[in-house]
VOPAGU-2260 file (C-alpha; in pm, 1 decimal, decimal comma):
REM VOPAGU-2260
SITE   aa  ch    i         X         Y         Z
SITE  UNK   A    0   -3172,0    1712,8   -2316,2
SITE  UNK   A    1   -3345,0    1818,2   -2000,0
SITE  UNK   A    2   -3169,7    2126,0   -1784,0
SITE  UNK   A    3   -3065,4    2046,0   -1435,2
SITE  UNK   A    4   -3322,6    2206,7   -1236,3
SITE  UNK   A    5   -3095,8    2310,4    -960,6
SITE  UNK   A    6   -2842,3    2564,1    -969,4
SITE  UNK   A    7   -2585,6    2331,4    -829,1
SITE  UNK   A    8   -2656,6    2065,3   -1058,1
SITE  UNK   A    9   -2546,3    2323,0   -1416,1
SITE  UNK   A   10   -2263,9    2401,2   -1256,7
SITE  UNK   A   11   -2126,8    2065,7   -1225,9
SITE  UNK   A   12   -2216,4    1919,8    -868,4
SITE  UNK   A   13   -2514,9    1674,5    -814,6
SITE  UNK   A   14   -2545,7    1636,3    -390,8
SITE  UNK   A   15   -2797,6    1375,1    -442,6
SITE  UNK   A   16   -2540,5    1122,1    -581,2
SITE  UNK   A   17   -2274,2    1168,9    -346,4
SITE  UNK   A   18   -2523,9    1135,8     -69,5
SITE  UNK   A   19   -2654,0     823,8    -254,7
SITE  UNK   A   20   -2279,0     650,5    -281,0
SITE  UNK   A   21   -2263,1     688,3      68,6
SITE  UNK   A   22   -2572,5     509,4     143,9
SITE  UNK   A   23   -2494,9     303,9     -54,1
SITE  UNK   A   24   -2186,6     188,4     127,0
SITE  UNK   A   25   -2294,4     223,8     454,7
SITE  UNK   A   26   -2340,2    -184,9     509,5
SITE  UNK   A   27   -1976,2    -244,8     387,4
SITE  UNK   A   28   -1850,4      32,7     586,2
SITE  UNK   A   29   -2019,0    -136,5     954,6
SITE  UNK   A   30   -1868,5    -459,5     832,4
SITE  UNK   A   31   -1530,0    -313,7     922,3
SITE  UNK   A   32   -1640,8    -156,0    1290,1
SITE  UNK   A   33   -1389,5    -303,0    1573,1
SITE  UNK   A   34   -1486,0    -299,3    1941,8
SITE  UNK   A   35   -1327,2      52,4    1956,3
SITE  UNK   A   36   -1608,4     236,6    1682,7
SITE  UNK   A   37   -1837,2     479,7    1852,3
SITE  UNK   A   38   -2107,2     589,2    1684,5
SITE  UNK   A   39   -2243,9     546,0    1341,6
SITE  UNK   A   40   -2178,6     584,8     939,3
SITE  UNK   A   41   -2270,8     963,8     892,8
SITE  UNK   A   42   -2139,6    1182,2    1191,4
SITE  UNK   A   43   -1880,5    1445,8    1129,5
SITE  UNK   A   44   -1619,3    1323,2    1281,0
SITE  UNK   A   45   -1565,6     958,9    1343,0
SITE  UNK   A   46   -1498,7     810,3    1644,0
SITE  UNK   A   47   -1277,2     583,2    1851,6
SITE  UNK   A   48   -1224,2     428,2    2159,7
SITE  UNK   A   49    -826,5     291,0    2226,4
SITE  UNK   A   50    -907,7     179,9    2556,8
SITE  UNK   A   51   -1178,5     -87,1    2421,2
SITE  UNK   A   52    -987,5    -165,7    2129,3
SITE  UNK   A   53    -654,7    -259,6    2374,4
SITE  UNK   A   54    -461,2      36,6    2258,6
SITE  UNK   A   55    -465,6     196,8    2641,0
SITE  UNK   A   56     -83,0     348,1    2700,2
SITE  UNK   A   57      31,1     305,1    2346,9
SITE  UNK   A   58     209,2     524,0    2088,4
SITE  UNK   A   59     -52,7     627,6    1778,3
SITE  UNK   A   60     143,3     586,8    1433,9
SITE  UNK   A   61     -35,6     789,1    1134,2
SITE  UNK   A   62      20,5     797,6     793,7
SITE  UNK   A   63    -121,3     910,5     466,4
SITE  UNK   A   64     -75,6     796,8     130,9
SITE  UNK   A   65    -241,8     741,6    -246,5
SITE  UNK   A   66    -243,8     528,0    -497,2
SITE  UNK   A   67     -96,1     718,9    -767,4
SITE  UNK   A   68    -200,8     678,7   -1135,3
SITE  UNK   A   69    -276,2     322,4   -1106,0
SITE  UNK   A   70    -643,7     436,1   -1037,2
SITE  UNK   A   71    -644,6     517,7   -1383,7
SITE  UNK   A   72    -554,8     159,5   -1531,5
SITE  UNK   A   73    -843,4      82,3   -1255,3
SITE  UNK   A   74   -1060,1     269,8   -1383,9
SITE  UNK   A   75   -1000,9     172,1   -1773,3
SITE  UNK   A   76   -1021,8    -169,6   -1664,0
SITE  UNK   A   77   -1378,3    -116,8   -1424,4
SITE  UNK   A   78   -1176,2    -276,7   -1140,5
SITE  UNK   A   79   -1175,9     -10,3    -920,9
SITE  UNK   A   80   -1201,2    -199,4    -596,3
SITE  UNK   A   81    -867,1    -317,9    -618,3
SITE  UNK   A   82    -732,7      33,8    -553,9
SITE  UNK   A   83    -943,5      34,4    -234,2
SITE  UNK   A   84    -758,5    -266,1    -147,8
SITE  UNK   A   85    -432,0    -119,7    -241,3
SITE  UNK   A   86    -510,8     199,6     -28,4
SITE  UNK   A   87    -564,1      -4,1     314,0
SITE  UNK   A   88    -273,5    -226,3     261,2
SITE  UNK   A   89      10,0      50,7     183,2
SITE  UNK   A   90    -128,1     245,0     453,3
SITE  UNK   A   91    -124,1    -101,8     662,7
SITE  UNK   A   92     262,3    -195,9     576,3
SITE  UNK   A   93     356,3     203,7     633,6
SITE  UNK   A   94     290,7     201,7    1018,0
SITE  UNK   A   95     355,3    -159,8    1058,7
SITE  UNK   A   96     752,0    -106,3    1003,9
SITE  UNK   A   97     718,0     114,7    1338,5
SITE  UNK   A   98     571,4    -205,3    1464,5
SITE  UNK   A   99     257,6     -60,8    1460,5
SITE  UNK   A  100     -96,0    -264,3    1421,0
SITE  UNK   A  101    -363,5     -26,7    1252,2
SITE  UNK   A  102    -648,9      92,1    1466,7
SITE  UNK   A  103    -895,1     264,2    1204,0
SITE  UNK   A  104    -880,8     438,8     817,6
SITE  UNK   A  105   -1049,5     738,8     668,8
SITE  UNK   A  106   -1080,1     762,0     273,2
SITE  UNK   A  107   -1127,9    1068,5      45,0
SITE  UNK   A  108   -1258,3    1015,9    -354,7
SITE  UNK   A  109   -1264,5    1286,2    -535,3
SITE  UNK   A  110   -1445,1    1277,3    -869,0
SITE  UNK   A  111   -1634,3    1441,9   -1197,2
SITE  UNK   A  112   -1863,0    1411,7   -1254,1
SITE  UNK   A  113   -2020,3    1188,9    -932,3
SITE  UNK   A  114   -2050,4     799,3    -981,4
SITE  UNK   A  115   -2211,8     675,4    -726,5
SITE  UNK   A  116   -2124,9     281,2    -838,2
SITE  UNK   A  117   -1774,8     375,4    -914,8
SITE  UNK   A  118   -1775,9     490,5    -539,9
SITE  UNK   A  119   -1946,4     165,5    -395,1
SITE  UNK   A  120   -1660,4       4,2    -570,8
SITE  UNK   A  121   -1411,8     144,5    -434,0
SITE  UNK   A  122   -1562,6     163,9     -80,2
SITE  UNK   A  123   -1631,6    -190,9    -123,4
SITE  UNK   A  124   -1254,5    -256,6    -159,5
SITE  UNK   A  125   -1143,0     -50,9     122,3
SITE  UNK   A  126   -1410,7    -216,3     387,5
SITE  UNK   A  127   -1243,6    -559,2     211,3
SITE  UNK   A  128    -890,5    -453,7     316,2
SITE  UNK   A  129    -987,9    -286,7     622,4
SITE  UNK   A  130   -1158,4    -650,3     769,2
SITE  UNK   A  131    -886,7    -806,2     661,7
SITE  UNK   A  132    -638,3    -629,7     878,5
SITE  UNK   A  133    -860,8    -555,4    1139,6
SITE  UNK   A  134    -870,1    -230,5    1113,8
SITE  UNK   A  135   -1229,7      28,0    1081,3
SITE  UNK   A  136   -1329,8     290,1     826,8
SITE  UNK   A  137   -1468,5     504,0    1045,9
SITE  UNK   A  138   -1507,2     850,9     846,5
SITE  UNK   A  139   -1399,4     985,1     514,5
SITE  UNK   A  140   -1484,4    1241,4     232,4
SITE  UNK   A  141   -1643,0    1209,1    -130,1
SITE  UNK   A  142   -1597,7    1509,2    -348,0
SITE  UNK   A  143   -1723,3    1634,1    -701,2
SITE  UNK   A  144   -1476,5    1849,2    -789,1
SITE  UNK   A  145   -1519,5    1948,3   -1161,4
SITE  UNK   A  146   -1306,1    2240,6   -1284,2
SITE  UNK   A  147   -1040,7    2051,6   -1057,1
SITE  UNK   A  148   -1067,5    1678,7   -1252,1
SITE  UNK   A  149   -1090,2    1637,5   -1625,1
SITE  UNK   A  150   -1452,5    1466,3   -1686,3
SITE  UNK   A  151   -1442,8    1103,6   -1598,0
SITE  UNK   A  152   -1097,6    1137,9   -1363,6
SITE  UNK   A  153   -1092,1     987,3    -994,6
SITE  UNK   A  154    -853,4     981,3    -736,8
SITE  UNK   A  155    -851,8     799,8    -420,2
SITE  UNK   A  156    -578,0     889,5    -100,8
SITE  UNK   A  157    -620,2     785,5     291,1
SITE  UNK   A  158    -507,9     827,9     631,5
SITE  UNK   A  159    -429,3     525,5     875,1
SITE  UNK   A  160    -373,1     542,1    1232,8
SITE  UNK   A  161    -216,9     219,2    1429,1
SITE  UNK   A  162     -96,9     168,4    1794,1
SITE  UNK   A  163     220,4     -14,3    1963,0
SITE  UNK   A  164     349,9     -57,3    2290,1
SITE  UNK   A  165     643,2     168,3    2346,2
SITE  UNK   A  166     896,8    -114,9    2403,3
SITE  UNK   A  167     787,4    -271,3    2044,4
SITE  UNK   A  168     841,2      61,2    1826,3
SITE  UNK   A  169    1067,2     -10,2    1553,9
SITE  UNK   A  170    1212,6     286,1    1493,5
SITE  UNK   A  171    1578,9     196,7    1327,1
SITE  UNK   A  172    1732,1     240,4    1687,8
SITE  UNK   A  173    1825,3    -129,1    1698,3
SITE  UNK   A  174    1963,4    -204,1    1422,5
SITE  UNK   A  175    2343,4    -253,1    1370,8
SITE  UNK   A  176    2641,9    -360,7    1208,0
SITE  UNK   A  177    2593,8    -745,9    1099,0
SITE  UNK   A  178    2204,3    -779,3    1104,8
SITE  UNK   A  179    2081,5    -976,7     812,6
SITE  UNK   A  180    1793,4    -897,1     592,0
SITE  UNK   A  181    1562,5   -1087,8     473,3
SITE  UNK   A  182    1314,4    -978,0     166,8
SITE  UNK   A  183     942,4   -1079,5     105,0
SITE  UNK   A  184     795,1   -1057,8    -220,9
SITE  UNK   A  185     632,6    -819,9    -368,4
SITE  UNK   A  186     268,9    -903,4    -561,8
SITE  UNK   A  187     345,8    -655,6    -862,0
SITE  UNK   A  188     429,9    -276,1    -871,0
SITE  UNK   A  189     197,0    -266,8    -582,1
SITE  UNK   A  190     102,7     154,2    -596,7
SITE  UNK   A  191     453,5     299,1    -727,7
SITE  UNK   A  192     611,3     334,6   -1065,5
SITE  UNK   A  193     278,2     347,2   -1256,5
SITE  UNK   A  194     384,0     692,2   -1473,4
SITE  UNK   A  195     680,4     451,6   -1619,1
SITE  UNK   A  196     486,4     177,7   -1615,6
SITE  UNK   A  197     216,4     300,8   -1830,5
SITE  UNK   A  198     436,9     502,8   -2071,6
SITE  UNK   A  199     622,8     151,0   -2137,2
SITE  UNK   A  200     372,6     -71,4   -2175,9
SITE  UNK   A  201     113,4     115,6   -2344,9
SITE  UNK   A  202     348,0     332,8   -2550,0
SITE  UNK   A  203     674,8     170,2   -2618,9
SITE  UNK   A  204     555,8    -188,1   -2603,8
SITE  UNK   A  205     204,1     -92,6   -2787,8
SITE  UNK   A  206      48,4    -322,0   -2527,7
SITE  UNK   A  207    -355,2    -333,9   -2444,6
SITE  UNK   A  208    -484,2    -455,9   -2114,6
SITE  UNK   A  209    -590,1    -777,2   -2223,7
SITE  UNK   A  210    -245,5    -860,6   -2388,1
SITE  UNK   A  211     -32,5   -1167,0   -2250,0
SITE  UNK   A  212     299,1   -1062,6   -2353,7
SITE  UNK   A  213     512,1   -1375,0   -2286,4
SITE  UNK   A  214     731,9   -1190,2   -2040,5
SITE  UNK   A  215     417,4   -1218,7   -1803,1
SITE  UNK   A  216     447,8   -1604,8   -1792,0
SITE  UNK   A  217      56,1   -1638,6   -1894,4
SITE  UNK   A  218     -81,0   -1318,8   -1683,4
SITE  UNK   A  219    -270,7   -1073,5   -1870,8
SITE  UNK   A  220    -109,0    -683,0   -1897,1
SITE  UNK   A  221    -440,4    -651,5   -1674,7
SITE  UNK   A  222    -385,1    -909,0   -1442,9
SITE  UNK   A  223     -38,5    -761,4   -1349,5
SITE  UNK   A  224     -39,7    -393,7   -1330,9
SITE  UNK   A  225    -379,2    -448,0   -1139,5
SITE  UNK   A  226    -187,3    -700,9    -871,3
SITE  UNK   A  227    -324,4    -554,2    -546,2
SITE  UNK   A  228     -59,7    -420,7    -283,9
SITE  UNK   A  229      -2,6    -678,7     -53,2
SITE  UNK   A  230     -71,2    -625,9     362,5
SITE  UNK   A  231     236,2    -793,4     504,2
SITE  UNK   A  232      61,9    -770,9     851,4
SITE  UNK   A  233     -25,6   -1097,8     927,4
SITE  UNK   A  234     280,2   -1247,9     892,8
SITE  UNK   A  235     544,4    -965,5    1038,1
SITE  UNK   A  236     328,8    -848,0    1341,8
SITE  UNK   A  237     379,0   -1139,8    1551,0
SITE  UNK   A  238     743,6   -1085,0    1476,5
SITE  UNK   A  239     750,9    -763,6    1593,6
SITE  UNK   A  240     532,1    -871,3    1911,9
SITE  UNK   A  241     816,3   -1137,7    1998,4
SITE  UNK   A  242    1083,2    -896,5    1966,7
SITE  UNK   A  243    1240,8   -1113,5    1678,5
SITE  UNK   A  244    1298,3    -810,1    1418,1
SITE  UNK   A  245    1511,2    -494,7    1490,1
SITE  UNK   A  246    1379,0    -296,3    1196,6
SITE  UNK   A  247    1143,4    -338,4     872,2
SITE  UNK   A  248    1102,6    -120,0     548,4
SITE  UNK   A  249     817,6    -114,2     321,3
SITE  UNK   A  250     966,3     -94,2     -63,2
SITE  UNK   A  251     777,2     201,9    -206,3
SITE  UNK   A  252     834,2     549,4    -416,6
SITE  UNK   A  253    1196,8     529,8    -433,7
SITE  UNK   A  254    1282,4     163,3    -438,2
SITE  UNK   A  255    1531,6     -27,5    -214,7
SITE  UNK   A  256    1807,2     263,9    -255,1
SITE  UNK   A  257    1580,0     495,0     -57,4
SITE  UNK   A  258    1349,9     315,0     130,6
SITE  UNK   A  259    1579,1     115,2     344,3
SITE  UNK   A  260    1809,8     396,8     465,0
SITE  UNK   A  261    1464,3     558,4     611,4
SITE  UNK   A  262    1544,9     298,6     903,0
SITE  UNK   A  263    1886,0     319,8     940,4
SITE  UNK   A  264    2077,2     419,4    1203,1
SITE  UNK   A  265    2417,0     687,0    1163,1
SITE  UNK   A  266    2705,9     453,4    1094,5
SITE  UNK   A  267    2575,6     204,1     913,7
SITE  UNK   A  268    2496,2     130,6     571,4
SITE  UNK   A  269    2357,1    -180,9     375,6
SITE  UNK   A  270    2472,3    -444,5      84,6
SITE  UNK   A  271    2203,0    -605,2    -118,2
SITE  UNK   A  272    2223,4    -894,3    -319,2
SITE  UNK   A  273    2051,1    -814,2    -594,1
SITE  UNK   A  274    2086,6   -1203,2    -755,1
SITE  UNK   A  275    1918,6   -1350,6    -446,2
SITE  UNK   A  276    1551,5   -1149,6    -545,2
SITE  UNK   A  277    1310,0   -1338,6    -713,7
SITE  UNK   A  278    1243,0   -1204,7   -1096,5
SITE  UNK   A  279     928,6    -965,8   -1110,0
SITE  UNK   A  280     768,4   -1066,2   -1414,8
SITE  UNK   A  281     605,2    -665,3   -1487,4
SITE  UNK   A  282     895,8    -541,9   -1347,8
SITE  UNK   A  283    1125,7    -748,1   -1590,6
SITE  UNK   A  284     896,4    -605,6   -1903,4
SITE  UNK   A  285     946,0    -290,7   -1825,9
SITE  UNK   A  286    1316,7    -285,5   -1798,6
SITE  UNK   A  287    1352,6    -480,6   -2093,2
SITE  UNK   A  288    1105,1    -299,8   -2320,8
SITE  UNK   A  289    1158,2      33,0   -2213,2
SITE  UNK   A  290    1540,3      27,1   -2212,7
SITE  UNK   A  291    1509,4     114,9   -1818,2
SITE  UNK   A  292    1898,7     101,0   -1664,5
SITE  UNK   A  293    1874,7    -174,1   -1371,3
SITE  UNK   A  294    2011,4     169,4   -1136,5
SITE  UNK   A  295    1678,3     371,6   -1258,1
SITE  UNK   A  296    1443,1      57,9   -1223,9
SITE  UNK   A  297    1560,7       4,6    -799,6
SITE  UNK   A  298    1483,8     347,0    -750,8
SITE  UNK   A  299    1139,0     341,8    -954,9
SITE  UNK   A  300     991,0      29,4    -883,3
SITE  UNK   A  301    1003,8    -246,4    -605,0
SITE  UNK   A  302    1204,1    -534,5    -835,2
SITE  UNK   A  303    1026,3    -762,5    -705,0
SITE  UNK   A  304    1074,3    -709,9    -269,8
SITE  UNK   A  305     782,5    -588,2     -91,1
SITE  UNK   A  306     950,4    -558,8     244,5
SITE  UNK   A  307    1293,5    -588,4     405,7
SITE  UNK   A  308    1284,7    -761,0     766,0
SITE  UNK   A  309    1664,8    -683,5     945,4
SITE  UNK   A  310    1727,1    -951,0    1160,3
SITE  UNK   A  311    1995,3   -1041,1    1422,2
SITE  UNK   A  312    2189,9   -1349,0    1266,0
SITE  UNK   A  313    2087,9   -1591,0    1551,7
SITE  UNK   A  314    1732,0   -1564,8    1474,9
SITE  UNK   A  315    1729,7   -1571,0    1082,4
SITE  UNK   A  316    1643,7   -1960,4    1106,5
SITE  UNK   A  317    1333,1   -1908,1    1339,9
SITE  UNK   A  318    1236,4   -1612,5    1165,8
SITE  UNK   A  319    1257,4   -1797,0     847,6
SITE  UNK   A  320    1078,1   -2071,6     980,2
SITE  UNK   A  321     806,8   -1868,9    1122,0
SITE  UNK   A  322     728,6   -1704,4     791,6
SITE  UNK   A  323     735,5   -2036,2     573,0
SITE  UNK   A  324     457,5   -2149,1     857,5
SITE  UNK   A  325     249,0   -1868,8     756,2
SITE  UNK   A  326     311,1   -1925,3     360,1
SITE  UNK   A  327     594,1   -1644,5     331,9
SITE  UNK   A  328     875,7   -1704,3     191,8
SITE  UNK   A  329    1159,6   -1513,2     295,9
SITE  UNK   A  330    1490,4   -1448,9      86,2
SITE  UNK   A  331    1873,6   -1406,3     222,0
SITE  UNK   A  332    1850,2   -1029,7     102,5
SITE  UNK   A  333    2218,3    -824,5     254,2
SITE  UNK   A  334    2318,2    -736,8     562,7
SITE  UNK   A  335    2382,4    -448,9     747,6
SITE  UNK   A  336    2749,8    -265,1     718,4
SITE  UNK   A  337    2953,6      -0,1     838,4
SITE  UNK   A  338    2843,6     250,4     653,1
SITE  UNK   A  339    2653,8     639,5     573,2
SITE  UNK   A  340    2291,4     508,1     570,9
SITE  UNK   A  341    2339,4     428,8     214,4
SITE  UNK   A  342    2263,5     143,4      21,2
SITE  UNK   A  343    2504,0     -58,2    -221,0
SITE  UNK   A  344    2343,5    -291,8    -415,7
SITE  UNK   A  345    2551,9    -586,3    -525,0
């Protein structure tokens, strides 16, 4: 076998193929540029204009996020696009229950050793996601990091920032005592709950990827850990924009018992209706093969809602309407009680 010739080559880092995933990329990453880019794939910093991309006089939401060990079923599976996708839209839904419509995203993959067409992948998936909810990848960061990653190990996080008008921010302050909430399903696990998830199905259950356990009504395992994370944008911003929601929560880490008290006010509480949510096929698997308690699976996994909408009574019908328009269909989920920004679920 042939000695690297440079120096930074035998010690684990090969600058040529990071510089050659970029390039690499560099048509998928223009395909996302809005009106408010500056500049070009390669500067240090990347750059935006608000004013061109109608943001002038609005509040900037941020956030940052992963996608937790589900890049490693990616990976096993060579489908590592998908967790590009899943990137944008958590990031998406995260600002979007301020109200917030996303502006632009910057990635970071970190890797060892380098693979340049495990990178394109991934890129390819996040300029997918980003075009898809408008929003450009206008900077980011691709590491080699051995010593840090076991050979062959990737990980993929971002950062999102959005815009909304001040009188649209969602920010729990509206919500009170007799709202109703409706849920929207969730495509699978969407990027929490994976470290169960993977000790249950491919321990306890003895399942492989290409398995179709019957619990998954035909899906492969594949097919349904590898579900991408669904961008409620489409159908919740124009909600927001018409002033017909007084609060959102995206079901993440930490389930419906700790998600939805993130957006309520002091005071009040909320009942859920646990009978109303559609059965999650992966999600029923694991409870039932891994002897979950229902109490541990709302806290670990999503159960099946993606997103709560809270909703004055009057305009549950239109709402609901609205939605069905779009293809969403929205469940009766609670309601909002007196309460200490807790959750009981029924």
């Amino acid at each position: 076998m042939t000695e690297p010739s440079s120096a930074y080559q035998r010690a684990g880092v090969d600058i040529d193929k990071k510089y050659a995933a970029v390039s690499g990329a560099a048509a998928a990453i223009r395909s996302t540029y809005t009106k408010g880019v500056v500049g070009d794939v390669g500067m240090f910093g990347g750059l935006f204009d608000p004013v061109a991309a109608g943001a002038s006089g609005n509040l900037l939401v941020a956030s940052t996020d992963g996608v937790g060990t589900k890049v490693m079923i990616a990976r096993q599976f060579g489908r590592m696009g998908s967790v590009g996708e899943d990137l944008v839209n958590h990031c998406v839904n995260d600002i979007l229950v301020q109200g917030a419509r996303p502006l632009f995203f910057l990635d970071y993959i970190a890797m060892s050793p380098m693979q340049p067409g495990l990178v394109q992948q991934i890129i390819d998936g996040l300029a997918s996601a980003c075009r898809e909810n408008g929003c450009a990848l206008i900077g980011g960061e691709t590491a080699e990091m051995p010593g840090v990653y076991r050979e062959g190990e990737v990980d993929v996080a971002g950062t999102i920032v959005g815009c909304v008008p001040r009188e649209q921010l969602l920010d729990g302050s509206r919500i009170q005592v007799g709202d109703k909430l409706l849920g929207l399903r969730s495509s699978g696990l969407h990027t929490n709950g994976y470290s169960l998830a993977r000790r249950v199905v491919f321990q306890d259950a003895g399942l492989q990827l290409a398995d179709r356990p019957v619990e998954l009504q035909g899906k492969s395992v594949a097919e349904a850990l590898l579900a991408v994370h669904r961008s409620y944008l489409r159908p919740c911003l124009p909600l927001v924009q018409r002033g017909q929601l007084t609060g959102m929560a995206h079901i993440t880490g930490g389930g419906l018992p700790d998600n939805v008290p993130r957006v309520l006010p002091k005071g009040t509480g909320v009942r859920i209706d646990t009978a109303t949510i559609p059965p999650l096929p992966i999600c029923e698997l694991i409870v039932k093969r891994g002897s979950v308690s229902r109490a541990e699976a709302y806290r670990v996994l999503n159960m099946g809602v993606g997103m709560v909408l809270f909703v004055r009574p009057q305009h549950v019908a239109v709402v609901t309407q609205s939605l069905r328009e779009l293809g969403e269909e929205a469940f009766a989920l609670g309601e909002v009680t007196t309460g200490d920004q807790s959750v009981v679920l029924a």
